[in-house]
MIMI-789399 format. One record per residue: residue in one letter; z negated, x, y of N, C-alpha, C in turn. Coordinates in steps of 0.02 Angstrom, whole numbers, plus 50000, padded with zeros to 5 digits. Atoms other than C-alpha are relative to their C-alpha. Layout:
N
AZXYZXYZXY
...
# end
This chain:
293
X500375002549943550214944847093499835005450050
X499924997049947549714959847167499335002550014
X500795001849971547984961847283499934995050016
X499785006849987547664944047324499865000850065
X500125000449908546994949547507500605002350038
X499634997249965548664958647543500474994350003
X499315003549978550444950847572500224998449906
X499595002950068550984951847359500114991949977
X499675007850030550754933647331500484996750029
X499765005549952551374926947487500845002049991
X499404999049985553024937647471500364998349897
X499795004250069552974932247275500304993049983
X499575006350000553094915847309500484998550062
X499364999749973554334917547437500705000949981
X499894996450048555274927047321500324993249959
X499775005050059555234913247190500274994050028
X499705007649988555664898047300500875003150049
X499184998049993557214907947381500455000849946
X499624999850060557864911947217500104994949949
X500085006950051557484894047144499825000849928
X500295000350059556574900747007500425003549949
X499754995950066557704910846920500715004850040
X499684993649972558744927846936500555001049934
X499384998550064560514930046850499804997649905
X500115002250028560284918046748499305000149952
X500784999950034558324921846682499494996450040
X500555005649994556934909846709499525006250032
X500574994949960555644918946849499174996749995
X500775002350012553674917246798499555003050031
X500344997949965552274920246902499525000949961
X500664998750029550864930046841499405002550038
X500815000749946549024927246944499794996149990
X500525007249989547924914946987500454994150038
X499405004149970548934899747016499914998150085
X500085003049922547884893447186500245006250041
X499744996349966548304909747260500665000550039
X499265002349994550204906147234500194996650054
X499905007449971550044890347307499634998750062
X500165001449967549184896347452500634999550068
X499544999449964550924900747512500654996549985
X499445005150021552114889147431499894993749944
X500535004950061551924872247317500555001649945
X499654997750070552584881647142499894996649962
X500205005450062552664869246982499825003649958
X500514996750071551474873246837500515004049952
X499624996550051553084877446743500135007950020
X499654991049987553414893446838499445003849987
X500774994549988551644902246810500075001249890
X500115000150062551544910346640499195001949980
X500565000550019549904909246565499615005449975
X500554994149998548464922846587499464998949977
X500785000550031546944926746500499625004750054
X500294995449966545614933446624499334999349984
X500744997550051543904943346600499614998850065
X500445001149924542704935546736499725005750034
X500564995449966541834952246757500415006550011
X499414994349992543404961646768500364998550063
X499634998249938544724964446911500864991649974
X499485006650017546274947546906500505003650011
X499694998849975547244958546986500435005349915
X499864996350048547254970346831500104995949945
X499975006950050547284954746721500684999949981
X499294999849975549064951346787500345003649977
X499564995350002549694967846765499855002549913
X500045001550081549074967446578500464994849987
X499355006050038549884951046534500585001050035
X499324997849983551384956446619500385001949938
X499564996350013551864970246537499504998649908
X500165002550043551014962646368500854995249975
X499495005750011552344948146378500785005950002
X499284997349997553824963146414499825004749921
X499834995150042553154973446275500164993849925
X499725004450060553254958146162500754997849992
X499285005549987554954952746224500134993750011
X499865005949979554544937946294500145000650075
X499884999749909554884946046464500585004849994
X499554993249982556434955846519499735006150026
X500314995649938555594963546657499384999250033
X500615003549975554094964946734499935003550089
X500064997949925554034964446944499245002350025
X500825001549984552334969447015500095000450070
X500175002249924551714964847193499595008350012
X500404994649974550744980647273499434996949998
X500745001850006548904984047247499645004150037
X500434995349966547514991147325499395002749944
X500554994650033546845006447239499264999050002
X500824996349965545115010347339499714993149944
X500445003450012544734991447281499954998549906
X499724998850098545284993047072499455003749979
X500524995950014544105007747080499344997349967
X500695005150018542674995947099499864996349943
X499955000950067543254989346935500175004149939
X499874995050054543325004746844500895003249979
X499404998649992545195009046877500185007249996
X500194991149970545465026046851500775003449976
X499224997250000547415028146862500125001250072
X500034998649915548035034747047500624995550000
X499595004449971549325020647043500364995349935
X499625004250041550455007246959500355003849947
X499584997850051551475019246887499595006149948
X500324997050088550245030246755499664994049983
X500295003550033549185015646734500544995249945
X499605004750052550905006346642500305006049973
X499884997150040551355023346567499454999349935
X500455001450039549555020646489500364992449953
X499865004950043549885001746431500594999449959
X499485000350033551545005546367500015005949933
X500054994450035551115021646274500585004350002
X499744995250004552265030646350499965008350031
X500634994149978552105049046371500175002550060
X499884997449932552925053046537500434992550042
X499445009649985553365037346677500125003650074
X499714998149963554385042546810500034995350086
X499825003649976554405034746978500795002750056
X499084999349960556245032147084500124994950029
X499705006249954556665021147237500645002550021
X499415000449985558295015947262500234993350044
X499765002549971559045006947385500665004050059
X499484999649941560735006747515500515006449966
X499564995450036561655016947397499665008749992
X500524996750008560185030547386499565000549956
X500654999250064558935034147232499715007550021
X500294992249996557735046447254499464999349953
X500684999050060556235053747134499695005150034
X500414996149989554785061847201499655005549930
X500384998050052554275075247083499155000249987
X500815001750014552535074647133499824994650059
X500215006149953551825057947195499365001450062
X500395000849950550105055147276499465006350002
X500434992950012549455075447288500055001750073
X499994995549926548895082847450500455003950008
X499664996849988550115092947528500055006249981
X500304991150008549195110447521500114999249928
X500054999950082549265106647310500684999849990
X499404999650031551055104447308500095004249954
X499624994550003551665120447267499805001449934
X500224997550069550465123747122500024993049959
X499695004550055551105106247058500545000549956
X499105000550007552715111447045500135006649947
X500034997650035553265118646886500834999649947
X499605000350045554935122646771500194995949960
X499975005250057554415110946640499934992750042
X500045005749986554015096546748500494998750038
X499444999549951555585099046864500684999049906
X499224999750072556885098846661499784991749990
X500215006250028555775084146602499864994250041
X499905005249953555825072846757500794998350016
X499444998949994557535078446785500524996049937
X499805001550047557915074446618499894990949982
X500065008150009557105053946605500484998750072
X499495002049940557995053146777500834998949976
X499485000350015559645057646702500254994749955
X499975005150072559345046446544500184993250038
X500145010950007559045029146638500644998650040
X499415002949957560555032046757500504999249959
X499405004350040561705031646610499844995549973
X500445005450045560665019646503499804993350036
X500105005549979560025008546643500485001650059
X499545001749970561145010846778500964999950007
X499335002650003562835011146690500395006650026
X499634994549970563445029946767500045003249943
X499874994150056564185040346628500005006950005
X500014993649994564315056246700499444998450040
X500414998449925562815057646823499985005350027
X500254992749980562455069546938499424998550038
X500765001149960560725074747017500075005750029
X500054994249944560415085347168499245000849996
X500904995850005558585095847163500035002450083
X500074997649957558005099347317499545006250010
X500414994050005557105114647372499274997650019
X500595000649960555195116047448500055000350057
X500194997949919555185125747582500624999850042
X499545002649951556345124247739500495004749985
X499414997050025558035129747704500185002149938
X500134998250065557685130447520499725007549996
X500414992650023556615146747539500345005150035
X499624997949971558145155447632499925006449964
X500254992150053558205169447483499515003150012
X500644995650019556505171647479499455000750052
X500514997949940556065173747659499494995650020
X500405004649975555215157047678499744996849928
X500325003550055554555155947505500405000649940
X499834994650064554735162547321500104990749938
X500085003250069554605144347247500854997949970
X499235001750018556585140747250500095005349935
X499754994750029556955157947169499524998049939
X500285000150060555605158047026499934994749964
X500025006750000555345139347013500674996049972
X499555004049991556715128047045500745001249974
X499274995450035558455139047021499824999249930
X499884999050068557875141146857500044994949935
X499865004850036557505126946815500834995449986
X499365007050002559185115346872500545007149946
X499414999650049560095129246778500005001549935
X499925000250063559175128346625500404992449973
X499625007450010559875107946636500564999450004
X499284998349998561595115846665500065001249949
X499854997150071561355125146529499964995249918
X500015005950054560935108346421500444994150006
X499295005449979562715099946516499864995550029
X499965003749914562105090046650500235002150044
X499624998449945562835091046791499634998250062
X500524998049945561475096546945499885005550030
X499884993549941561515108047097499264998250027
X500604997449965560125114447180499875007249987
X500305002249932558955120447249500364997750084
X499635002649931559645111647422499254998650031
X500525001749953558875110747564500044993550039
X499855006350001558265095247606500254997250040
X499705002149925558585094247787500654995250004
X499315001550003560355090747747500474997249962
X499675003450086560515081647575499964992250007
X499905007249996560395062447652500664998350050
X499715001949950561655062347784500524997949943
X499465002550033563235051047733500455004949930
X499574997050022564345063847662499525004749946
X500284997950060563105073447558499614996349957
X500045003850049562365058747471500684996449972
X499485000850028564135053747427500205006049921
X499834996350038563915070247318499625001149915
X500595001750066562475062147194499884992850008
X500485006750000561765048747110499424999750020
X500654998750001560195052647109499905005350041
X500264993849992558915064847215499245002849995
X500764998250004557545073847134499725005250051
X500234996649929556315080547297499165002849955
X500174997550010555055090447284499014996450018
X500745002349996553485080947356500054992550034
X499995005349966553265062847418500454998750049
X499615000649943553875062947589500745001950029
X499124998750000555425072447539500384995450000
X499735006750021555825056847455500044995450043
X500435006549985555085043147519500435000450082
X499735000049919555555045947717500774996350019
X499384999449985557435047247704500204992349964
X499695007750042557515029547572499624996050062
X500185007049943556485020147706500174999450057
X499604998549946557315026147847500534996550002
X499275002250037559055021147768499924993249975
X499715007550048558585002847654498815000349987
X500605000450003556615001347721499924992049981
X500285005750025556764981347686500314998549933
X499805000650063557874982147535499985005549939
X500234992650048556864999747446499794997649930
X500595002150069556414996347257499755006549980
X500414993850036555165007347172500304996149925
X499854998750089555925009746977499395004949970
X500404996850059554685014946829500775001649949
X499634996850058555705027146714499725002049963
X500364997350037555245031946580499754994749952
X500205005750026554625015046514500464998249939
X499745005650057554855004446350500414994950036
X500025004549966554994991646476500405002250050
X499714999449944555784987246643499594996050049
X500705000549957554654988146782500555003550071
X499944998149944555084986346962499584996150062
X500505004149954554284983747131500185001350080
X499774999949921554464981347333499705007450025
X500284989649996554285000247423499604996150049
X500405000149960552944992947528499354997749978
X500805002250012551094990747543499904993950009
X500405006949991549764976247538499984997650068
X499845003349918549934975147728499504995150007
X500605005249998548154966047733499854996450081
X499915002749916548344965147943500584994650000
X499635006449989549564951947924499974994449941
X499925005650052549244942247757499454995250016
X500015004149988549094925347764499974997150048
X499795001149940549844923947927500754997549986
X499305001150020551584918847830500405004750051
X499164996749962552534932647921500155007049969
X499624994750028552754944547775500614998349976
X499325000050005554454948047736500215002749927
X500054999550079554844944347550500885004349991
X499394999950021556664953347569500005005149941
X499984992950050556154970547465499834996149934
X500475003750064555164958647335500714996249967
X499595001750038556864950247307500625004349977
X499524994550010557954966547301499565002149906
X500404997550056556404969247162500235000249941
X499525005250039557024954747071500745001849985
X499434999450051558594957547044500155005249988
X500044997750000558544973447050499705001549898
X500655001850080557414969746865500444997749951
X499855005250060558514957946805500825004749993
X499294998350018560324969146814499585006049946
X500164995050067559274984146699499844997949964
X500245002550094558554972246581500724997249980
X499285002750062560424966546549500355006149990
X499674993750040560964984146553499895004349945
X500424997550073559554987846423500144993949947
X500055006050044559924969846331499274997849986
X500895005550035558004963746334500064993150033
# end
């Protein structure tokens, strides 16, 4: 469902009545408050799967429990989520900085990766929602092998590439330009992509980023792990801003979601645009058959 004040339901059930209720062959179930649903489309009782909610708790977090409840049981392939609003979760005692640790929590797993892909593009931010000035002392050896590393896993595992390759990007402009514009390539980064050489992956870097989306050098990777948010993030929405999915790696589960916000200035004005929400979708349903759930 989502936030119910933003756009998630409306582009949910958009979503579900374009696709007629089901995605490569799997039955699509809505999980919220049904009137919400139905403030934007008339959905039949059969499509809503059935939620337990805590009156004095958050619905929104309800949802995203029985979600990924029903995927860890296997009664779900996949689980899509609508975008939420943080600031207001808080108010209910929320104390994850987003979708993706709070379902590393419910899943128990110990590291969850996030990666949007769209238009023939995947990227992974190594560090998500950290002030800028903090980058640098985010950024670390071990978390650059072991991101690098669930990254590599799901593209053969969930996306079917046997050899992969991953491109690392640098920090600073020109990847540090040996040193002169910054020591984190050299001590940092280098050492890392070639301790992952050294374990037979196949990944170049540090690159500088300037120059690692244009046609011809994403032709040279699957995947690209960046160094802070906006590395990422810019160049996939630039390129496939209405068809971007956000991927959870790292998961038991298969968890995906639209790369856009709650967009609360236009909901329930019917003029959000459910196209990313259905890239979500199927997007959900080709890794849960590449995982067999």
């Amino acid at each position: 469902m989502g936030e119910p004040s933003g756009i998630g339901p409306e582009v949910v059930a958009k979503a579900w009545m374009s696709l007629h209720g089901s995605c490569n062959g799997r039955a699509l179930r809505l999980v919220g408050e049904r009137q919400i649903f139905r403030r934007h489309a008339d959905v039949p009782d059969e499509a809503f799967l059935s939620m337990e909610t805590d009156r004095h708790g958050s619905p929104v977090v309800a949802a995203i429990k029985t979600a990924v409840g029903a995927a860890m049981a296997r009664r779900a392939g996949a689980v899509v989520t609508a975008p939420i609003d943080k600031a207001k979760l808080l108010e209910h005692g929320f104390a994850f900085a987003g979708h993706t640790e709070y379902l590393a929590k419910l899943t128990g797993a110990p590291r969850a990766v996030m990666m949007l892909a769209g238009a023939g593009l995947r990227v992974v931010p190594l560090t998500i929602h950290v002030p800028l000035a903090e980058v640098p002392a985010s950024i670390s050896r071990e978390a650059i092998v072991d991101t690098a590393e669930i990254v590599l896993t799901a593209l053969t595992r969930e996306f079917l590439i046997e050899h992969p390759r991953l491109a690392v990007s640098g920090l600073n402009p020109h990847a540090g330009e040996a040193g002169k514009l910054g020591r984190e390539e050299i001590e940092i980064i280098r050492p890392a992509v070639e301790k992952l050489r050294e374990s037979g992956y196949r990944v170049s870097g540090p690159l500088p980023a300037d120059t690692m989306f244009h046609a011809e050098a994403r032709a040279q990777y699957d995947a690209a792990l960046c160094m802070f948010h906006d590395q990422a993030l810019i160049p996939l929405k630039t390129l496939a801003f209405w068809e971007g999915v956000n991927v959870t790696l790292g998961l038991p589960i298969v968890r995906t979601s639209p790369d856009h916000g709650t967009a609360p200035d236009i909901a329930g004005q019917d003029r959000a645009d459910a196209r990313s929400m259905i890239a979500a979708i199927r997007m959900a349903a080709r890794l849960a058959d590449a995982r067999n759930l």
